[in-house]
N, C-alpha and C positions, 0 to 999 in steps of 0.2 A: 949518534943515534938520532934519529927522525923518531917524534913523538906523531901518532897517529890517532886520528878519534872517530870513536865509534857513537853510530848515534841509534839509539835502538829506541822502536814506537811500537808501542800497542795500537791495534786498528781502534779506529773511533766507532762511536757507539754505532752497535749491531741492530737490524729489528727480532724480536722476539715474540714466539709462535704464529711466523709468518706460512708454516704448513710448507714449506722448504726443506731439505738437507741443510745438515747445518752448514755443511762448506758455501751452502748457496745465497745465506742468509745476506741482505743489501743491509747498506748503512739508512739508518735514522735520517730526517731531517740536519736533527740537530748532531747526528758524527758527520754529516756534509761540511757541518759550517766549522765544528772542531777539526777535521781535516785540516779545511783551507787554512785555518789557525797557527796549526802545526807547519804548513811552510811559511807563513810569515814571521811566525816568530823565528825561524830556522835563516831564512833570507834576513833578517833582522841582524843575528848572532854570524852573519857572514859566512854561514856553513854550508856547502854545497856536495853532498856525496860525488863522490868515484864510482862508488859501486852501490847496489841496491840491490837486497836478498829480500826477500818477499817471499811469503805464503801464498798460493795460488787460490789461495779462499776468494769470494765474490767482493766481501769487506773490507780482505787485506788489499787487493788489487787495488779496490777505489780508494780507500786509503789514502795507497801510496799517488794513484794519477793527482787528486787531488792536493796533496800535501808536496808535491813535484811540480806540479803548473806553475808556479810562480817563477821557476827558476829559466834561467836563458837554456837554450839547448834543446836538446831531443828528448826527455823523459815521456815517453810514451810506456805504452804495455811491450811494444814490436821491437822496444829501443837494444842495444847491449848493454847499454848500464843499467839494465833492471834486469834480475833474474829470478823468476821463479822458482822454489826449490819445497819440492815435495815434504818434505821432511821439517821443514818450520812448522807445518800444522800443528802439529800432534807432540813438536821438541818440548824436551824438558831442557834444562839447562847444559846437561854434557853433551848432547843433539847438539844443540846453537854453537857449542863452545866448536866442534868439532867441524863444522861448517865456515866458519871464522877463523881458523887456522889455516885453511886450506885459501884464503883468499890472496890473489895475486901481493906478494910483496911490491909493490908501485903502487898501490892504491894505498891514498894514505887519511881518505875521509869514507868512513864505509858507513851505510847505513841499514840496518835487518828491519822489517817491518815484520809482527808476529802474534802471539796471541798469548795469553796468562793460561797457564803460572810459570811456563818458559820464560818471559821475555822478563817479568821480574824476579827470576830466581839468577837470572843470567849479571841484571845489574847489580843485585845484590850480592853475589857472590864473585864476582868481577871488581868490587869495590868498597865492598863492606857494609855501603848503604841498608837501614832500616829504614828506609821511608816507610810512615805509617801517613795515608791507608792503604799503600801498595799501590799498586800498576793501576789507576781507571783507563777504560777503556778511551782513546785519546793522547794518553799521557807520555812522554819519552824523556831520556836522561843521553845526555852529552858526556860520554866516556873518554880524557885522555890517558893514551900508553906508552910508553916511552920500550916498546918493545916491537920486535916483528910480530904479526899476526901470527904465525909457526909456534913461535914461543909466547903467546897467550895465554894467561894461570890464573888461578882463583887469586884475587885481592893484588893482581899488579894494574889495575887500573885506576884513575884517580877521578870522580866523576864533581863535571864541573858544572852541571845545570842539571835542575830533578826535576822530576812532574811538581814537586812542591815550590817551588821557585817563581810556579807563574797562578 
């Protein structure tokens, strides 16, 4: 069996009553530079996604363009390894779970970029993790599974790097 890892991020920080929808709200200053953050320390750990599930939110996109630049390759918005998917917005954990099963068996580094309290109810219940103080906006955890994404379950994941870590 081929172990697989997932790497799930919360978008970095949001602006807040910018007189936007929320789907439209841009990143902070400072979620720019925690983006960039987030792919260096990712380019660092040698991890490189297959695939990329993304929220089509304003935040989550820049996010990911961000947190993707560093790497060789195509990671654009236009690219096929990023896919936006409606349904991250708003997921609770069985949403994400059920999105990640469905993903091509040959990808064997996936990464969801998403929003709380999906994206930390997904790690925590995919791992067992209590990270306190939970998901900040920024933060991500490196999940390995020694399963097919099909067969993906609550606590068969082992997560090897947590938002507390850095």
């Amino acid at each position: 069996m081929t172990t697989r890892t997932l790497i799930v991020l919360r978008h970095a920080q949001a602006a807040h009553g910018s007189g936007l929808p929320d789907r439209e709200r841009p990143l902070t200053e400072r979620g720019e530079l925690d983006a960039r953050r987030v792919g260096e320390a990712l380019t660092g750990m040698d991890l490189r996604p297959d695939l990329v599930l993304c929220s089509p939110s304003v935040r989550t996109r820049r996010t990911a363009a961000l947190a993707l630049s560093g790497f060789e390759g195509d990671f654009t918005p236009s690219s096929a390894d990023i896919l936006f998917e409606p349904v991250i917005y708003e997921a609770y954990f069985e949403e994400l779970l059920t999105l990640i099963r469905r993903s091509d068996p040959e990808t064997r580094t996936l990464m969801l970029i998403g929003h709380n309290p999906g994206v930390h109810d997904l790690v925590r219940e995919l791992t067992g993790w209590d990270g306190d103080p939970g998901f900040r906006p920024g933060a991500f955890a490196v999940i390995e599974i020694d399963d097919e994404w099909a067969g993906l379950d609550t606590g068969r994941g082992v997560i090897r790097w947590s938002p507390g870590d850095h």
